[in-house]
C-alpha positions as CSV (number, residue, x, y, z in Angstrom):
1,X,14.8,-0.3,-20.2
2,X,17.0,2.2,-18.3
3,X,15.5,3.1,-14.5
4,X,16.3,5.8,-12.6
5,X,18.3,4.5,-10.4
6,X,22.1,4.6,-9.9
7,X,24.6,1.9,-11.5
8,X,25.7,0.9,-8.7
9,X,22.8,0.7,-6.2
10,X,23.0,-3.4,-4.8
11,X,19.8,-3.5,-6.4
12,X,21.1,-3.2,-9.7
13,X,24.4,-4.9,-9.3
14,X,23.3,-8.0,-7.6
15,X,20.4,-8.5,-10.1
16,X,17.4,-8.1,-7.4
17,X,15.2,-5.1,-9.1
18,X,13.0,-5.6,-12.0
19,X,9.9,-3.7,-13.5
20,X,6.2,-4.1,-14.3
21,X,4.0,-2.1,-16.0
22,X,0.1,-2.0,-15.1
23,X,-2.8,-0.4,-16.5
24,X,-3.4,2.8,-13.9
25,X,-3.7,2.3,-10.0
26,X,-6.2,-0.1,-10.0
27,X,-4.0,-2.6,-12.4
28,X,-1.3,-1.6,-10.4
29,X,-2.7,-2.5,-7.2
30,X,-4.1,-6.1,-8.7
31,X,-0.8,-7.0,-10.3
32,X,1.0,-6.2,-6.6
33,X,-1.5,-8.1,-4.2
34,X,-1.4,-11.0,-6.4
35,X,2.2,-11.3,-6.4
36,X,2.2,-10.9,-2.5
37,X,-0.5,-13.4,-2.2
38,X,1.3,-15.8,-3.8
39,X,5.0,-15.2,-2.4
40,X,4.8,-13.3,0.2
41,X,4.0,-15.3,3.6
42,X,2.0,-12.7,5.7
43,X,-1.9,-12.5,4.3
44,X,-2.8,-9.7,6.8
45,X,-3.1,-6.3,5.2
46,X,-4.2,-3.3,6.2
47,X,-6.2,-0.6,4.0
48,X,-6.9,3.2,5.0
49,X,-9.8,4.2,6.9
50,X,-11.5,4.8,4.3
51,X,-10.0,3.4,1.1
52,X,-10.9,3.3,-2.5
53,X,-14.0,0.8,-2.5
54,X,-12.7,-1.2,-5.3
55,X,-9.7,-1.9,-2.9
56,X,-11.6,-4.6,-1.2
57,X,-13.1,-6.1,-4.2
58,X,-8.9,-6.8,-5.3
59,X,-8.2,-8.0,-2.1
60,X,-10.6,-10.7,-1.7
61,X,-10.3,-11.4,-5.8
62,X,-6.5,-12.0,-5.2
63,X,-7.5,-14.8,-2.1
64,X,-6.9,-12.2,0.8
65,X,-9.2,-12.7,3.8
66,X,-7.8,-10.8,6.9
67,X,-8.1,-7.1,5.9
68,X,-7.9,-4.4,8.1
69,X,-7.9,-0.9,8.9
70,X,-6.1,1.7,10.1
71,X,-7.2,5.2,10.7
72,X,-5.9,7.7,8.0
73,X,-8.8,10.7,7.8
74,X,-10.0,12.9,10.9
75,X,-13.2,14.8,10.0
76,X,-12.5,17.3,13.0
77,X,-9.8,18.7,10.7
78,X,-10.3,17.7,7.3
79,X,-6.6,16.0,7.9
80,X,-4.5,13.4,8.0
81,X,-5.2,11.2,11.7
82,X,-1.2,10.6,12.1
83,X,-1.5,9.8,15.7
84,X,-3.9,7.2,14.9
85,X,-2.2,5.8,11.8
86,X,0.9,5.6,13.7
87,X,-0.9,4.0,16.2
88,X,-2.8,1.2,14.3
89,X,0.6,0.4,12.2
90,X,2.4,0.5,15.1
91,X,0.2,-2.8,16.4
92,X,-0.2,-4.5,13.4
93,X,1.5,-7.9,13.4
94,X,5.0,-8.3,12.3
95,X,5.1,-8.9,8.6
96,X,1.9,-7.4,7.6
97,X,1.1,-5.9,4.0
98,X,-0.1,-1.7,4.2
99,X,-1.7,-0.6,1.1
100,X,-0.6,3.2,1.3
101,X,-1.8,6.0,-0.6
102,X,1.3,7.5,-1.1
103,X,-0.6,10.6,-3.0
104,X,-4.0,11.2,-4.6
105,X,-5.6,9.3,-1.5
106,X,-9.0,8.5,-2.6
107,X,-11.6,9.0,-1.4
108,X,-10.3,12.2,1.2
109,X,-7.7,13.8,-1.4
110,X,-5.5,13.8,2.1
111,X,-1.8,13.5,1.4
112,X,1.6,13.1,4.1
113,X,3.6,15.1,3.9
114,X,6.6,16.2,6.2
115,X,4.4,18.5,7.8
């Protein structure tokens, strides 16, 4: 399979990327927390406030037990909290795991963006 990626990115040439398919988000998400739990050493990880429920039926499926939050949605303006992400990922251990929405957040439909 050819990625998108260029030639000679040290990924490529040094033989450190691969691939994995999943069944939508939810496979996705299942297929990269397991492989964390099992080789990754940190087992803190932080979810959005609020998250996609099923998210903390995957977590504690894959062996997880120290989830967290951080603040993602303020009400007062229907927005992104930004200050308060920062914030909360800013004092998370050293090493932790963030599950990040990078678009389609569910349940808010909130994306960053550079704005």
């Amino acid at each position: 399979k050819k990625y998108d990626w260029k030639d000679s990115s040290p990924a490529i040439t040094q033989n450190r990327f691969c691939g994995v398919q999943a069944l939508s988000g939810t496979g996705a998400v299942r297929l990269g927390m397991a492989f964390l739990f099992r080789y990754y050493p940190n087992k803190t990880v932080y979810v959005s406030k609020p998250t996609w429920g099923n998210h903390f039926g995957i977590l504690k499926d894959t062996g997880f037990t120290d989830v967290r939050e951080y603040r993602y949605y303020k009400k007062e303006t229907r927005g992104l909290d930004l200050q308060g992400m920062l914030e909360d990922l800013r004092s998370a251990p050293e090493g932790s795991i963030i599950l990040l929405h990078a678009c389609a957040h569910n349940p808010t439909g909130v994306d960053p963006n550079r704005e």
